[in-house]
KEVOMI-941657 format. One record per residue (C-alpha): x, y, z. Coordinates in pm, whole numbers, padded with zeros to 5 digits, always signed. Layout:
BEGIN
XYZ
...
This chain:
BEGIN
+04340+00741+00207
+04364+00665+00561
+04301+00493+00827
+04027+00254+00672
+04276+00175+00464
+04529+00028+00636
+04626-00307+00437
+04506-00224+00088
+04747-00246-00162
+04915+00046-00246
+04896-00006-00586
+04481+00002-00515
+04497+00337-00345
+04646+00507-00639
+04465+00399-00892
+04129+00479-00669
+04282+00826-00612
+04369+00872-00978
+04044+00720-01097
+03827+00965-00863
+03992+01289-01017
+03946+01127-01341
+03594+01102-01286
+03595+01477-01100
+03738+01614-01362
+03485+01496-01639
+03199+01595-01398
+03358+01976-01332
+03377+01985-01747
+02989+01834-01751
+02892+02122-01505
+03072+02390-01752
+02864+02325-02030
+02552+02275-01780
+02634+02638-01716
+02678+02760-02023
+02333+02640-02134
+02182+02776-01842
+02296+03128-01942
+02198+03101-02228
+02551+03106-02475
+02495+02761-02556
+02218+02609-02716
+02194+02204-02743
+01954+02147-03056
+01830+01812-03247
+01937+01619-02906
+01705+01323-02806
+01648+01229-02420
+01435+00924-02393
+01407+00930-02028
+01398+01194-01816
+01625+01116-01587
+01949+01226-01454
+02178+00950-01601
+02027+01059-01958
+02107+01442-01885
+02483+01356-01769
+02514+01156-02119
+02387+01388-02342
+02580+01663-02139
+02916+01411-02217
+02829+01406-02585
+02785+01812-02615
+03130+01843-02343
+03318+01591-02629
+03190+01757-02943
+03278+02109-02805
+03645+01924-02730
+03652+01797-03131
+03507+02161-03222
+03726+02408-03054
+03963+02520-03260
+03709+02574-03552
+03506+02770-03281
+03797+02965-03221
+03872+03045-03574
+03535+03145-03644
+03475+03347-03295
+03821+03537-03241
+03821+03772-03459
+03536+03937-03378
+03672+03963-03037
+03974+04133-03130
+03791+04332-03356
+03584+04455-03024
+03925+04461-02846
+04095+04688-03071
+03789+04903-03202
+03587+04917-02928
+03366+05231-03055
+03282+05094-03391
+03026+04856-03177
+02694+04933-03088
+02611+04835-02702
+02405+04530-02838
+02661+04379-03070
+02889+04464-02799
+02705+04277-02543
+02686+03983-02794
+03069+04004-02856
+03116+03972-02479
+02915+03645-02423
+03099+03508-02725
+03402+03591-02492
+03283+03433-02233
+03137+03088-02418
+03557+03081-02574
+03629+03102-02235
+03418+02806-02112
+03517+02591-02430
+03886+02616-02315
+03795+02547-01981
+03635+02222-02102
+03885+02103-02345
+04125+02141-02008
+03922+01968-01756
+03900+01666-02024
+04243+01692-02088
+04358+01640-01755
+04104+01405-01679
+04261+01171-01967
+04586+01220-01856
+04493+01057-01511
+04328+00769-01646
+04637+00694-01800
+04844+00778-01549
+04581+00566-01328
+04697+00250-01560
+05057+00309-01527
+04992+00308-01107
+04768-00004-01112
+05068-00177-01270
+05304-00066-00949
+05185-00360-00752
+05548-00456-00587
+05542-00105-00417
+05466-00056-00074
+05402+00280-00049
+05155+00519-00232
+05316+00806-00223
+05643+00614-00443
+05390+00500-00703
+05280+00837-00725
+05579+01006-00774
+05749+00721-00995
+05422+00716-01230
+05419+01103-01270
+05800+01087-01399
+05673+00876-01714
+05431+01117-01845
+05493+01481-01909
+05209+01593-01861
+05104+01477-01501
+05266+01741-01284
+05100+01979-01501
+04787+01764-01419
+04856+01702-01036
+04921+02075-01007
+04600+02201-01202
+04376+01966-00940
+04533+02087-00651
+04469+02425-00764
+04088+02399-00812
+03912+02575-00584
+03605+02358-00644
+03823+02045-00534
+03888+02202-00233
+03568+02337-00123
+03378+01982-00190
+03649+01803+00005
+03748+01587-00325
+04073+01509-00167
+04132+01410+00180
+04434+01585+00342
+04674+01251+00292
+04571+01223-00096
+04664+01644-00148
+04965+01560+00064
+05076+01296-00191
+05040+01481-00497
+05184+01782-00350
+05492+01585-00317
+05497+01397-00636
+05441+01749-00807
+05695+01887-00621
+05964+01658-00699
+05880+01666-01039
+06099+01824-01280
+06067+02057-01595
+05663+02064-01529
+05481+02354-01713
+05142+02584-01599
+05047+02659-01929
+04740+02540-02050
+04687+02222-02274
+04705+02278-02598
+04786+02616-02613
């Protein structure tokens, strides 16, 4: 949001804003499991890519990103234990089932990671809908702040973005859109940092 957009609606600008991070946010949890296959702690079996293109990779990556979602916490009651088993008797390991223990650790790891970048990316799309229907307001950075109040869960959302590292090294957010959700996050009230689901 800026100068370019000087007599759009403000109504528009949110739900543009709030519509890009949902989309970010789906694409950050698409790269996670790209990751995770890469090194090897996730294996994507009896898939079928017709065309080997990129659109076809980013689907089938979406399908594997919303199973994992709909799996995790069977993965996690299957996988934990054996975790804290390495946690609490670390010498009754061998290095190699150690080692194997460890990735484990680090696949949980990305799994929550994914099933929070989803979750926040569905909690803007909704909180994108509630903004698109703001269109008597003037100003952005109201809509923003008087959307955010109707769902619990969007500070929590607003501040998890703005702490992403990977937002703010690929410029997702201009300085006028972090400005606005530092202020509708800040005048929330009662918003948590835990994690989703947790």
């Amino acid at each position: 949001m800026d100068d370019d957009d000087a007599g759009v609606p403000a109504w528009i600008l949110c739900n543009d804003l709030l519509i890009k991070l949902k989309n970010e946010l789906a694409n950050e949890a698409i790269l996670a499991a790209e990751r995770e296959i890469k090194e090897g702690r996730m294996d994507v079996k009896g898939s079928v890519i017709t065309q080997p293109d990129r659109q076809s990779e980013g689907e089938n990556l979406l399908f594997v990103v919303n199973n994992l979602i709909g799996e995790r916490d069977g993965i996690h009651e299957r996988y934990d234990p054996y975790i804290k088993e390495l946690q609490d008797n670390p010498s009754k390991f061998d290095s190699k089932t150690a080692q194997r223990i460890e990735s484990l650790r680090k696949f949980l790891l990305a799994v929550d990671e994914i099933y929070t970048l989803m979750h926040y990316s569905g909690v803007m799309g909704a909180w994108a809908d509630d903004a698109s229907m703001q269109v008597r307001e003037k100003d952005p950075s109201a809509i923003l702040e008087k959307t955010l109040a109707s769902g619990h869960e969007r500070a929590e959302a607003a501040l998890f973005v703005l702490s992403l590292k990977s937002f703010a090294k690929e410029g997702i957010l201009s300085d006028t859109e972090r400005r606005m959700l530092e202020r509708a996050a800040g005048h929330a009230t009662g918003s948590s940092e835990r994690s989703p689901g947790s």
